[in-house]
N, C-alpha and C positions, 0 to 999 in steps of 0.2 A: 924372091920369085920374080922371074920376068916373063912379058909376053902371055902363052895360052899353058899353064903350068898346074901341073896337081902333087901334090905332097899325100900321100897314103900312111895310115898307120893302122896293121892289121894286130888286133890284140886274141888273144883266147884260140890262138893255133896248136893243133896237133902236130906231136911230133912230126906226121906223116903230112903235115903238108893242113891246109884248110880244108871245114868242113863248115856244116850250115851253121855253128855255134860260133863260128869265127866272127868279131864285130869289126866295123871300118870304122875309122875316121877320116874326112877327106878334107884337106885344105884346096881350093882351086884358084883358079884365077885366070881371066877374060883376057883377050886379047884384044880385042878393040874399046869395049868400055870400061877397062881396066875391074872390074868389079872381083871383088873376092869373095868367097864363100864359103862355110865350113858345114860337112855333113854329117851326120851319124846314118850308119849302113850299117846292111848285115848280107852275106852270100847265099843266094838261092842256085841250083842246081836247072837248067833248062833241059829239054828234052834228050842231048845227046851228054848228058851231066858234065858240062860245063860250067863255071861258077858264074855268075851275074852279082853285081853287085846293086842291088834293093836302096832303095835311099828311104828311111824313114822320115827325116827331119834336117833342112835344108836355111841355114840364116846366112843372110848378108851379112857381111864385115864392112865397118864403116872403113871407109877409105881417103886416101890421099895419093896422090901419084908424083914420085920423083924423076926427072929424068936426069941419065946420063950415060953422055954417050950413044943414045936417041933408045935406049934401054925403058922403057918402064916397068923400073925396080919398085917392089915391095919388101916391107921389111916387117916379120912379125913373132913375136916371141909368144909361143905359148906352154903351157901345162898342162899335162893330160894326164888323168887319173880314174887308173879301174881298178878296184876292189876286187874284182868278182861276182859283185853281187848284180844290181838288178840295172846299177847306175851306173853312167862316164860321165864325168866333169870334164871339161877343158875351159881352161882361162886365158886367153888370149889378148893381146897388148899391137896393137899397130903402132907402132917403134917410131914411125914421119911422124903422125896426128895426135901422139898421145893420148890414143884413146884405148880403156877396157872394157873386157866383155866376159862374160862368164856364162858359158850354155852347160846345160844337164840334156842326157840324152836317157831317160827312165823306161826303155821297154825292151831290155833282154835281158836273159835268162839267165838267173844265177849258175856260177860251176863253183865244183870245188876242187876239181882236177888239176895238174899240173898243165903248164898251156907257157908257149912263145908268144912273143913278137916280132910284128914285120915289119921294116920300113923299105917302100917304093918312091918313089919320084916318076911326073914322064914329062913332058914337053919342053917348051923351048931350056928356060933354065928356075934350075931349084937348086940351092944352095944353103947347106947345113954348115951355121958354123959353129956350134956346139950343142952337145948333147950328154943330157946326165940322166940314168936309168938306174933307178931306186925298185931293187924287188925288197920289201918285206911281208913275210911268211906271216900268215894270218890263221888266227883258229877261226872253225866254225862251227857256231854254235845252233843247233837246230832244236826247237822247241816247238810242244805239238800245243796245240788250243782247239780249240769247239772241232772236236771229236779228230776227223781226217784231216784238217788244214792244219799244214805245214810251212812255218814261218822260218826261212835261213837267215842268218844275218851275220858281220864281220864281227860284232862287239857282244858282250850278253849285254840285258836291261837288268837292271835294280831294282 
């Protein structure tokens, strides 16, 4: 990533395109205090049902800045992990500082539906240079307790 750059990963899409279950994740990055940041979102609809993207949870990334070629390049490896369920992990690595990080984003809504993902980019430059996407098909197990509450989860309990 250089310069004023966002890296997008829209998970839990309908075929037809996104809807308010669809969640974001946003890599960004500053162009003048080089500063990076990663978001957990989700799409709200505005008045002329447009999507907005909602920021629930918003961390710095510890940084280091390389230049070259008068670039200020970022370089950063992460993992991203959605079950379905109620939680996203990402574990991210800033590649110059060696430094890691590990956020949980815990407030959306379990599916169990079939769902895409998206990847966007916009600004100056964002650069993928590999990508490896692992679907495995999970059961789900729903167990009822004290009366009407309904617990969904990826795995049963013992």
């Amino acid at each position: 990533m250089s310069g004023e750059s966002n890296f997008y990963i829209f998970t839990r899409c309908k075929s037809s395109g996104f809807d308010e279950s669809t969640t974001v994740c946003c890599i960004s990055k500053e162009l003048k205090s080089a500063r990076k940041f990663i978001s957990f979102a989700v799409l709200e609809k505005d008045e002329n049902d447009n999507f907005l993207i909602k920021n629930l949870k918003k961390q710095e990334i510890p940084h280091q800045t390389h230049h070259i070629e008068d670039l200020d390049l970022s370089e950063i490896s992460f993992t991203f992990l959605d079950n379905g369920d109620n939680r996203i992990f990402v574990y991210l690595k800033e590649e110059l500082q060696n430094s890691n990080m590990q956020l949980m984003g815990d407030f959306y809504e379990p599916i169990n539906t079939m769902s895409n993902m998206m990847l966007a980019c916009s600004g100056d430059l964002v650069s993928l240079k590999e990508l490896e996407i692992r679907h495995i098909q999970r059961d789900l197990y729903v167990n009822e307790r004290n009366g009407n509450n309904v617990n969904v989860q990826c795995c049963e309990i013992f």
